[in-house]
C-alpha positions as CSV (number, residue, x, y, z in Angstrom):
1,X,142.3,36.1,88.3
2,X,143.7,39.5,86.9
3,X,144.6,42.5,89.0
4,X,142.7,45.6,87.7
5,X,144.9,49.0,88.3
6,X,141.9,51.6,87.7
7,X,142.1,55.1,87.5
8,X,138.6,57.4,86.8
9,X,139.2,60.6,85.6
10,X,138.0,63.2,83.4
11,X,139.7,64.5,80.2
12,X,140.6,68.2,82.2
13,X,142.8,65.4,84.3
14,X,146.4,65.5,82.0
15,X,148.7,64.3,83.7
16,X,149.6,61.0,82.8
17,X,149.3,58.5,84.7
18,X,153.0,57.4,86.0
19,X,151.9,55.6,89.2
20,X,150.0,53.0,87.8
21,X,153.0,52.6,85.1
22,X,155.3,52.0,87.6
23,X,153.0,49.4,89.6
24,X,152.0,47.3,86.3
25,X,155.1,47.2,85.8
26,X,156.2,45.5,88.8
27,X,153.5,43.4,89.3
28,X,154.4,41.9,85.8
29,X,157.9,41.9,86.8
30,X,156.5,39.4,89.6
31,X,154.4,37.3,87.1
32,X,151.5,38.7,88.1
33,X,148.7,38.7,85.6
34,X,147.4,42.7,85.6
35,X,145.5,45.1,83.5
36,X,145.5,48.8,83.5
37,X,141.9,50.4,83.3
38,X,142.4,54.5,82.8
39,X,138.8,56.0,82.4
40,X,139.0,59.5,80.9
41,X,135.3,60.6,80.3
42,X,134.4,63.0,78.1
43,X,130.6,63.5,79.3
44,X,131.2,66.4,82.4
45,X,134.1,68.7,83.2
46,X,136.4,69.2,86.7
47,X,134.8,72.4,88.5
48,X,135.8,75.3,86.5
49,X,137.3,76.5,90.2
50,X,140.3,73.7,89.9
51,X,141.3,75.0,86.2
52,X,140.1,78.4,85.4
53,X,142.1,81.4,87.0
54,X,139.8,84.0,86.9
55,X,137.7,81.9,89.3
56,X,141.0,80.9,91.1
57,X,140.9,84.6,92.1
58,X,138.6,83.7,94.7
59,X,140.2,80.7,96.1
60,X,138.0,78.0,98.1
61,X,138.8,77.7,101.6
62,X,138.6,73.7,101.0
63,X,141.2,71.5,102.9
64,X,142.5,69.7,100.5
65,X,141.3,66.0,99.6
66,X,138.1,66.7,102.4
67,X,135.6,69.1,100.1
68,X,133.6,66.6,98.7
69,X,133.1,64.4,101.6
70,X,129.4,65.9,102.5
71,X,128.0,64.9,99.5
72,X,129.9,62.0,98.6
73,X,128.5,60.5,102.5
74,X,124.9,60.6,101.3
75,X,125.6,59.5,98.0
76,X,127.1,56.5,99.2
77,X,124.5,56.0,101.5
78,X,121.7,56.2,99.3
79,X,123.4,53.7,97.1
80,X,124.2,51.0,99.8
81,X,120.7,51.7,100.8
82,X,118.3,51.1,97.5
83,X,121.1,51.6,94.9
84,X,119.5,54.8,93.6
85,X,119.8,58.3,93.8
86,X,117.2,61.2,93.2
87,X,119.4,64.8,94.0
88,X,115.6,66.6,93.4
89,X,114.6,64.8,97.1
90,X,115.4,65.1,100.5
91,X,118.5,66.2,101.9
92,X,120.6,66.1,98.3
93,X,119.1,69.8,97.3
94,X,120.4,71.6,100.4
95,X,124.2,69.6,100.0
96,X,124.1,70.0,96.6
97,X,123.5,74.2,96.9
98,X,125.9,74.3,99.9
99,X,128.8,72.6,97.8
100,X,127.5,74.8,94.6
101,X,128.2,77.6,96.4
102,X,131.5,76.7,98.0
103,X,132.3,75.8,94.2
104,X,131.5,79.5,92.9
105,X,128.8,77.5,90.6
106,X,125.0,77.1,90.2
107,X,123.4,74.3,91.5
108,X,122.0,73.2,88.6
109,X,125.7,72.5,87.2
110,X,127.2,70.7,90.5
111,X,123.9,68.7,90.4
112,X,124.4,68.2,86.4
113,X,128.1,67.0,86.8
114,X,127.3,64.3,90.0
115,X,123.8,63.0,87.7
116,X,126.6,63.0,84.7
117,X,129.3,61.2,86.8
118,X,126.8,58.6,88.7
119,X,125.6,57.4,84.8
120,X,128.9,57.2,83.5
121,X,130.3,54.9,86.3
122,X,127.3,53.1,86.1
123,X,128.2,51.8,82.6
124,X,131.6,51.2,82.9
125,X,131.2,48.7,86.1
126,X,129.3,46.7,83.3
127,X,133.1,46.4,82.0
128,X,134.7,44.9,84.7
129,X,132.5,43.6,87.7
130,X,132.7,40.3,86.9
131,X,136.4,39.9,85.7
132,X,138.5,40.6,88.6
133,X,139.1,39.0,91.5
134,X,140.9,42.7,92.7
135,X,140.8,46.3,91.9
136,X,143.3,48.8,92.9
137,X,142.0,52.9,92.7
138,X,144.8,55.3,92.0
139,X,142.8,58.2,93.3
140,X,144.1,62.1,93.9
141,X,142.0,65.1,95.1
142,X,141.1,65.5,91.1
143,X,139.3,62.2,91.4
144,X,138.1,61.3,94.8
145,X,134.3,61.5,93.5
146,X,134.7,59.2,90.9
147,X,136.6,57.0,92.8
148,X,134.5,56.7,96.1
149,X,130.9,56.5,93.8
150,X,132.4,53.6,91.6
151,X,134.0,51.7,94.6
152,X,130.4,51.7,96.2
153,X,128.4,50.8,92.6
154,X,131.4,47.8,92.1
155,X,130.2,46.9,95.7
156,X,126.9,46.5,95.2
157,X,127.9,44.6,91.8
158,X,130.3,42.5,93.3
159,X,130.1,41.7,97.0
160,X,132.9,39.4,96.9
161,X,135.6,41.5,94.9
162,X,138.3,42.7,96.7
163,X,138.8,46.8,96.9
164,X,141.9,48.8,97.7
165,X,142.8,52.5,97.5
166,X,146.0,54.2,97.0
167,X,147.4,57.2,95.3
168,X,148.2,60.6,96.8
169,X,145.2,61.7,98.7
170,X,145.4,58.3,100.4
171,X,148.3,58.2,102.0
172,X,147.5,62.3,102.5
173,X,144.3,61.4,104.3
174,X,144.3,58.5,105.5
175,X,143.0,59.3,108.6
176,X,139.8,60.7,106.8
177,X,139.6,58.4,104.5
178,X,138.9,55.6,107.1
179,X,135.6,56.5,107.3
180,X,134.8,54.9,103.7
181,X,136.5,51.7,105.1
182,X,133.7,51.7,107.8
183,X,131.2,52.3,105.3
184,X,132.6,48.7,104.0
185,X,133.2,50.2,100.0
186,X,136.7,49.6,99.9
187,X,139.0,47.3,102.0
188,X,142.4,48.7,102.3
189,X,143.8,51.8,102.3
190,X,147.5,51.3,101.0
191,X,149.8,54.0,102.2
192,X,153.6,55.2,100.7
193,X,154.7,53.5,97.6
194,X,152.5,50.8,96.6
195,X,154.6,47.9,94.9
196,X,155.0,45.8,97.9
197,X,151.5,45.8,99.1
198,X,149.7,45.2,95.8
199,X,152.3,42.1,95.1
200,X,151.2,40.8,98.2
201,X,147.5,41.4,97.8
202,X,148.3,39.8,94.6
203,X,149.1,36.6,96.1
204,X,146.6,36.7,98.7
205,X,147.9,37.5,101.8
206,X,145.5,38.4,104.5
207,X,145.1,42.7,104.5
208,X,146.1,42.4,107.9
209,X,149.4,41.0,107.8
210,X,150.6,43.2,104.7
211,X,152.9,46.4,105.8
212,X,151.5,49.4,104.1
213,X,148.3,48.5,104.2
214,X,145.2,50.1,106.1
215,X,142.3,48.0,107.2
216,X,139.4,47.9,109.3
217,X,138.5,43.8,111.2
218,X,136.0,43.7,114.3
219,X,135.4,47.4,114.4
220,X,139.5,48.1,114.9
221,X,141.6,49.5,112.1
222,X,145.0,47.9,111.8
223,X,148.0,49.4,110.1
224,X,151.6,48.3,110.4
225,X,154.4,51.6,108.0
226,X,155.3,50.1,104.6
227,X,158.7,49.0,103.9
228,X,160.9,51.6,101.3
229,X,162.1,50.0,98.0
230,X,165.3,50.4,96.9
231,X,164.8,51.9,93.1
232,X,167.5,50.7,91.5
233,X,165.3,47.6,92.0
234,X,162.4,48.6,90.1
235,X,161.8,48.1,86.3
236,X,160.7,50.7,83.9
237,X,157.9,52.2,83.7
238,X,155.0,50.0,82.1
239,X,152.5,52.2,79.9
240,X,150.8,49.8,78.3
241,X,147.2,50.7,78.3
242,X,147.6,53.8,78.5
243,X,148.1,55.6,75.0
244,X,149.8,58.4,75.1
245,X,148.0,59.9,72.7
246,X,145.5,61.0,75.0
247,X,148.1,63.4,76.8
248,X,149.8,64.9,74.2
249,X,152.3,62.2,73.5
250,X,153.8,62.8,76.8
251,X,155.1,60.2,78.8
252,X,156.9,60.6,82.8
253,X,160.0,58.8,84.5
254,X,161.3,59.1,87.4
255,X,165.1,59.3,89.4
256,X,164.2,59.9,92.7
257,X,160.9,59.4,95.3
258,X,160.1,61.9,98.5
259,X,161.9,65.5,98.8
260,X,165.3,66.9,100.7
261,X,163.0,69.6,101.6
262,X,160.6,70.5,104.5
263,X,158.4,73.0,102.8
264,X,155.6,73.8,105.5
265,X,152.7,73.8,103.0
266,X,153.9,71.0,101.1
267,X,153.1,67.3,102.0
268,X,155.2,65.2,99.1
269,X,158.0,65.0,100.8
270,X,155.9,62.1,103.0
271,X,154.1,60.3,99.7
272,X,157.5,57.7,99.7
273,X,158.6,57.5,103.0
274,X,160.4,59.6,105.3
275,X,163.6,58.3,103.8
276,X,164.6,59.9,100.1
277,X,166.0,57.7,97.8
278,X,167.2,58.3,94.3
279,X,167.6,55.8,91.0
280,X,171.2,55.4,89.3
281,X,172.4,57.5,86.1
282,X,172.2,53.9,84.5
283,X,168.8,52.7,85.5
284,X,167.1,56.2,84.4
285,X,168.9,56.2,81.0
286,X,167.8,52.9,81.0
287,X,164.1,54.1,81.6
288,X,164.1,57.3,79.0
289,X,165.6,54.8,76.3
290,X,162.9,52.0,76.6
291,X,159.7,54.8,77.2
292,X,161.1,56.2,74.2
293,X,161.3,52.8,72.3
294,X,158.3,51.3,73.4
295,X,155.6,54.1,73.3
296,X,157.2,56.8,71.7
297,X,156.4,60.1,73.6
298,X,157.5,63.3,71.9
299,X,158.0,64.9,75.9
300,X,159.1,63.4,78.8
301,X,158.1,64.8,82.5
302,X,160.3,64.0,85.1
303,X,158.2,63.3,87.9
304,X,159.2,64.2,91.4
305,X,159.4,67.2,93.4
306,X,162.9,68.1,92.4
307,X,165.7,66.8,90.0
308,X,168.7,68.6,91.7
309,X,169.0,67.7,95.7
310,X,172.8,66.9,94.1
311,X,174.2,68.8,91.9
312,X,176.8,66.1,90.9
313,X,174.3,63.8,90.5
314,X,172.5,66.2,88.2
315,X,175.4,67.1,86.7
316,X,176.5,63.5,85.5
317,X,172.5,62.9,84.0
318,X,172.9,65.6,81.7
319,X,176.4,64.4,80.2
320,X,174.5,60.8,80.0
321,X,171.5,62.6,78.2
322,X,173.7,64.6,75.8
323,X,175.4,61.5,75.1
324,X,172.5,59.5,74.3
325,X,170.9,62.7,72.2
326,X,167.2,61.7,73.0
327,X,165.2,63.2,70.5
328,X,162.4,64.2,73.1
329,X,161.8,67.3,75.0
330,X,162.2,66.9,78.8
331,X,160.9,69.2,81.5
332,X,160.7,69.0,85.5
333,X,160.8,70.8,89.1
334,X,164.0,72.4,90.2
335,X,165.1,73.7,93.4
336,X,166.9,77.2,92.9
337,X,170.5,76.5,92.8
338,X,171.6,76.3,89.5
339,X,174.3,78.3,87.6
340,X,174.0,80.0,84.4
341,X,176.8,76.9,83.5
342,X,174.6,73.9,84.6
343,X,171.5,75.6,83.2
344,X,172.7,75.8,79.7
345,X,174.3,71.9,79.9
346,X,170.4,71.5,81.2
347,X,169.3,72.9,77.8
348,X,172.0,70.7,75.7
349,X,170.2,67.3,77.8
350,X,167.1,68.0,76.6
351,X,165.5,70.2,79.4
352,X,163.5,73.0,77.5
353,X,161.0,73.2,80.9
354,X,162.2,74.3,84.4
355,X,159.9,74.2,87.0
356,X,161.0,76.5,89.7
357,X,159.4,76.3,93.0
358,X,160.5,80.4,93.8
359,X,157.3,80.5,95.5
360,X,157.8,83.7,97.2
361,X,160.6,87.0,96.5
362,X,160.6,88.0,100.5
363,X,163.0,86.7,102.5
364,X,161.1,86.6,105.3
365,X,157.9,85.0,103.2
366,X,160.7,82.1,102.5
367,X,161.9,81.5,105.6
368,X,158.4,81.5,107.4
369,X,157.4,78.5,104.6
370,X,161.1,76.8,105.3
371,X,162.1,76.5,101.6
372,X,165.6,77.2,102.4
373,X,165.9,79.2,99.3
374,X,167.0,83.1,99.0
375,X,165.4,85.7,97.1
376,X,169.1,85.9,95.3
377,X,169.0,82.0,94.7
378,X,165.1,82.5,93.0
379,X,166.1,85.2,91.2
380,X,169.4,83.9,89.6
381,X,167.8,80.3,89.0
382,X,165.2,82.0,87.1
383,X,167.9,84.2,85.0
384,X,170.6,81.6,84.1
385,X,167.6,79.3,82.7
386,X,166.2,82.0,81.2
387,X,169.1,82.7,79.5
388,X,169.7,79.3,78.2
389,X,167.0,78.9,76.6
390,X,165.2,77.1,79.4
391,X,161.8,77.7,79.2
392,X,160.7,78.8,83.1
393,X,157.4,78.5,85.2
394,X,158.2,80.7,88.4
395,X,155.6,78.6,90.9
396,X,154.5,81.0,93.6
397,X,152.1,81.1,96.5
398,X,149.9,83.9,97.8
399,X,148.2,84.4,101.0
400,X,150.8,82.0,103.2
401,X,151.8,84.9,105.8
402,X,150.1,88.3,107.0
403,X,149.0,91.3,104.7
404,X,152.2,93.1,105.1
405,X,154.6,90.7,104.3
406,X,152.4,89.7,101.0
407,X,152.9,93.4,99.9
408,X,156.2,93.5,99.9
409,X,156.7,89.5,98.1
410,X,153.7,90.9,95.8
411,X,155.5,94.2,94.9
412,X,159.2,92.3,94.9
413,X,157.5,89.8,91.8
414,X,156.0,93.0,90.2
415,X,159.7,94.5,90.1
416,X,161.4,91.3,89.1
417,X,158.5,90.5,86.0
418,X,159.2,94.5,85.1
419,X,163.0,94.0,85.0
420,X,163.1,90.6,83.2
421,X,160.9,91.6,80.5
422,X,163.5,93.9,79.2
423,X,166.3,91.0,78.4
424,X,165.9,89.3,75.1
425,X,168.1,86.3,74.0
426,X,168.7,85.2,70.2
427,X,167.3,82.3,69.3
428,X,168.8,79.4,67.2
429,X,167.4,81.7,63.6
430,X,169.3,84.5,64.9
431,X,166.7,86.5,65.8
432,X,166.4,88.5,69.2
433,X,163.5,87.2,71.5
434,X,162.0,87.9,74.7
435,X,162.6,85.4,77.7
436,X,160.6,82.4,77.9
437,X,159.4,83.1,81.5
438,X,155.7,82.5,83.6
439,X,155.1,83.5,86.7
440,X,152.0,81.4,87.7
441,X,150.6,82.3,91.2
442,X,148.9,80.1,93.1
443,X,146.6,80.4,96.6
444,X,147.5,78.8,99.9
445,X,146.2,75.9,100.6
446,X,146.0,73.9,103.7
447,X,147.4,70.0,102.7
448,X,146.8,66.9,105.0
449,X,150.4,65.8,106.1
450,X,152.2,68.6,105.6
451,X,154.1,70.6,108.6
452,X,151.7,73.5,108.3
453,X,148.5,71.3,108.1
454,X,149.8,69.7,111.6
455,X,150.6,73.1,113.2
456,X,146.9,75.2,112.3
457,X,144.8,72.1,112.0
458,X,143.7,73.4,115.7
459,X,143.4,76.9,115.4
460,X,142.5,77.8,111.7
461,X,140.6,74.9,110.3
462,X,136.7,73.8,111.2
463,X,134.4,70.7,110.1
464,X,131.7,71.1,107.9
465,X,128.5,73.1,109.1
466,X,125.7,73.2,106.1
467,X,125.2,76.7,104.5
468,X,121.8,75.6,103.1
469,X,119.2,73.7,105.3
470,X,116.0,73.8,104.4
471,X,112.9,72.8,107.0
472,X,112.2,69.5,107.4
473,X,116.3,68.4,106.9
474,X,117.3,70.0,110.0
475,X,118.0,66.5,111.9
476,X,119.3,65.0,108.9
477,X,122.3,68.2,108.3
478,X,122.7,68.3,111.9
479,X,123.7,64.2,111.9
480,X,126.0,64.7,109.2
481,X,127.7,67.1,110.9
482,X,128.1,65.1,113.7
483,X,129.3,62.4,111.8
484,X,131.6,64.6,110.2
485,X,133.2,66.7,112.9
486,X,136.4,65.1,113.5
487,X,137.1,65.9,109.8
488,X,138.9,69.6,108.6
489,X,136.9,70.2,106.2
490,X,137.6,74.4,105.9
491,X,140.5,76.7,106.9
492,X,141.4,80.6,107.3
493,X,144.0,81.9,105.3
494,X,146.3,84.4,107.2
495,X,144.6,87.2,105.1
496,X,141.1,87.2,103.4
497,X,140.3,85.8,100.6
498,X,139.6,88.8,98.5
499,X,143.2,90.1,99.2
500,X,144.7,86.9,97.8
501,X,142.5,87.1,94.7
502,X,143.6,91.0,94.7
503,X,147.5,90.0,94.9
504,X,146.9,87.1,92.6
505,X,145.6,89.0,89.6
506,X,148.3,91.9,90.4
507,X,150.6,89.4,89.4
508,X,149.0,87.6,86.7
509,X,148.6,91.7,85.1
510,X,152.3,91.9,85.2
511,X,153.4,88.9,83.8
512,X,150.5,89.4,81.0
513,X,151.8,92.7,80.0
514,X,155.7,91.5,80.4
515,X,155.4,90.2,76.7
516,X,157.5,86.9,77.9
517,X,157.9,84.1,74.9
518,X,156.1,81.3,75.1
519,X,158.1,77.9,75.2
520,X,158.6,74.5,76.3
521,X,155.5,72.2,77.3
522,X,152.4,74.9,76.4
523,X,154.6,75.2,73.3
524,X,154.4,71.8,72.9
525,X,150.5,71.0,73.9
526,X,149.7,73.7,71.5
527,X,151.1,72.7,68.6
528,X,149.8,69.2,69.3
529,X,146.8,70.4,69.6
530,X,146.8,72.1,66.3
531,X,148.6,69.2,64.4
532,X,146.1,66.8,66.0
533,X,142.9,69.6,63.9
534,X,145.2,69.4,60.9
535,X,145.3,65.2,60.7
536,X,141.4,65.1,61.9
537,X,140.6,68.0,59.0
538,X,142.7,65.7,56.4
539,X,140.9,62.0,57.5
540,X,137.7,63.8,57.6
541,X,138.5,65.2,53.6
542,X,140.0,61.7,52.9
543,X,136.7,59.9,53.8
544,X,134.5,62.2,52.0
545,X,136.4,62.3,49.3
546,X,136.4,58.1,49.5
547,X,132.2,58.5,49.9
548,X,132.3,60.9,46.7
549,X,134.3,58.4,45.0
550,X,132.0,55.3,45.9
551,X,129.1,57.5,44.7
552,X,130.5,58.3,41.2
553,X,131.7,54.5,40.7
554,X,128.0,54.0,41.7
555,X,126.7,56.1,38.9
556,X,129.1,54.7,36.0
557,X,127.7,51.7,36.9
558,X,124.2,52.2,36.7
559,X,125.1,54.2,33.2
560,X,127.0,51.0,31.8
């Protein structure tokens, strides 16, 4: 039977999907008969805390892929127990008002959203419960509700279909996220790159003898590392089933997997594989030309955590790009080390988005996080793309060392956003513009499998203790916790909160009142956004036009 790649998802999810591009496409590459599902619902919303910065300004204290886990533990219980759930009884009103307040939201909306989320996976198991044999969850910390609720619903659906998770939070959290295989709602865990594995799930091999794979047989979990593709192996990205209408008409590729760098609050570097590899020149022009042939995108995202580890290598993709003269936008995450010379043969290739990961203007903020980057190298990165035309997000983060030392990165930004705004470039009309620059500040957070998760995880994070409990629930909060314990579920920035919401919107002031242009991917969003009113204004005056038109043929009739 078919092999069901499912993602689950809400619209405020936009990034598109690559992973699951890449895998259907190598499972077809391997005659194996596969169908992408991507569920994007439209009936509830993320928490406004993971997309609305004013709320961002007091930053959770969530370790990262863990905050849901509470409520998600009874949910799934519930379910496997009677297959209902009623959040007005029991133990689900004190969860549901802890996590509500952790969220920075009422209770009646968190309970709204889950009710919301619980009906809408309901109905779509009705889609597929009976048509595959396997179904493979592509699931990150934006979708680990949805994902662990409609694994349990397929469950009870389907006792005999075969589960398996994968995606970043998995192979972040794996060691969490063992206690769902205990709970029997999903089967294997599949951690690194996923081709391998699913090909060999594919053709049936036992869970247990598949490298790459996570499982759980006679109360012991088994797990042998995942072998490391080589990518100049690996066809094209497949997006088939996935239009990309629904994200802007943008589609991703991709040249390289894992990261040169160490980055202490950053855990990509292990999503691949210890071991970084890269694509050819060939095989990525390759990619670009048959996206752009097959499906059309108007953008294309690189997708990796940075396009120049070698700057020859960077180099000799831009001359193959200029050569090729894709008629596309491209944008994607750079580490600071490129000359005013490379940027503006950037901007020639197509690149009208850098991504920069500056993170911090202190030199002693950088080293402490081991980016191996310079206030000098930030700052001139940021100018020579600026000045090419390059559209730039400066990515920073706040609250990673002590009060002191955020001050001074804080008041370094401030002074860099204040001298910056006074350049202006011409544009190709002639006319004198300001430089297409956002700083975009972001709060510490504390990520499974990175270096810095590893080194506080004993002294800075704790496991969940209920805010709410209500009498009569006291045994049933205290076994949860229990159950719970071995989990990090909450961590301690090195400064409070407050003053990283304080520094945060310090920042966010200056770049607001910097009077930077606007450019390159928002630019683009936006005005698909508007064209997409214009062409839904003009079918909607077409049809009643068409319905006017019916009705006055209607009429001569009835007059003849």
């Amino acid at each position: 039977m078919t092999f069901a790649l499912v993602k689950i998802s809400c619209v405020n999810d936009r990034l598109v999907p690559l992973g699951l591009a890449c895998l259907q496409a190598y499972l077809k590459e391997h005659s194996i008969d596969v169908k992408v599902l991507n569920f994007r619902a439209t009936e509830y919303s993320l928490p406004k805390i993971a997309s609305d910065p004013l709320i961002q300004l007091k930053p959770p204290k969530f370790v990262m892929n863990h905050q849901d886990f509470p409520l998600l533990v009874m949910i799934v219980d519930q379910l496997l127990f009677d297959g209902n759930i009623n959040f007005g009884e029991g133990i689900f009103p004190d969860l549901i008002e802890d996590y509500a307040n952790r969220l920075c939201e009422s209770s009646s909306i968190t309970r709204k959203r889950f009710e919301t989320i619980i009906a809408y996976l309901k109905n779509i198991i009705l889609e597929i419960c009976n048509d595959f044999a396997t179904v493979g969850l592509s699931i990150d910390y934006l979708n680990v509700v949805e994902s662990v609720i409609f694994s349990t619903l397929l469950r009870l659906a389907n006792p005999k279909i075969k589960i398996v998770w994968g995606g970043p939070t998995i192979t972040q959290s794996y060691e969490s996220y063992r206690l769902w295989l205990v709970r029997g709602i999903v089967d294997g865990l599949v951690i690194g790159e996923g081709e391998k594995p699913l090909l060999d799930i594919s053709n049936n091999t036992e869970l247990k003898n598949i490298s790459g794979v996570m499982g759980l047989e006679n109360g012991e979990f088994f797990y042998t590392p995942g072998i490391q593709l080589d990518l100049n192996t690996l066809p094209t990205p497949d997006y088939t089933d996935l239009p990309l209408d629904t994200y802007y008409h943008i589609a991703s590729v991709y040249r390289s997997r894992g990261c040169t760098n160490r980055c202490k609050f950053c855990a990509e570097w292990k999503l691949f594989g210890r071991r970084f590899r890269i694509r050819s020149v060939e095989k990525v022009i390759n990619d670009i030309k048959s996206i752009i042939r097959d499906h059309q995108p108007r953008y294309i995202i690189f997708g990796e955590s940075l396009i120049n580890d070698d700057l020859g290598y960077f180099e000799k993709l831009c001359d193959a790009m200029i050569k090729e003269n894709f008629k596309v936008q491209f944008g994607t995450h750079f580490r600071a080390n490129i000359t005013l010379k490379l940027a503006k043969k950037a901007k020639e290739a197509g690149f009208n988005d850098a991504w920069i990961g500056v993170e911090a203007l202190s030199d002693a903020d950088l080293k402490e996080m081991n980016k191996g980057t310079t206030i000098n190298q930030n700052i001139s990165t940021i100018a020579n793309f600026a000045k090419a035309g390059v559209n730039v997000i400066a990515m920073l983060v706040v609250g990673f060392s002590d009060i002191d030392e955020e001050e001074k990165n804080c008041s370094n930004i401030e002074g860099a956003i204040n001298y910056y705004s006074k350049f202006k470039i011409t544009n190709n009309e002639g006319n004198e513009i300001p430089l297409s620059i956002q700083w975009r500040p972001a709060p510490m957070f504390l990520v499974p499998g990175s270096l810095n998760y590893y080194e506080k995880r004993e002294t800075t994070t704790r496991s969940w203790n209920s805010t709410v409990v209500s009498e009569g629930n006291e045994l049933f909060i205290q076994g949860l916790e229990l159950e719970l314990g071995d989990i990090p579920y909450e961590f301690d920035r090195p400064i409070p909160d407050t003053e990283v919401g304080r520094l945060m919107k310090r920042i966010q002031k200056a770049d607001r009142e910097a009077g930077f242009a606007i450019g390159g991917i928002a630019q683009h969003v936006i005005s698909y956004m508007m064209e997409d009113r214009r062409n839904k204004r003009s079918r909607r005056k077409q049809e009643r036009i068409g319905i006017i038109a019916q009705r006055f043929e209607s009429k001569k009739n009835i007059i003849q």
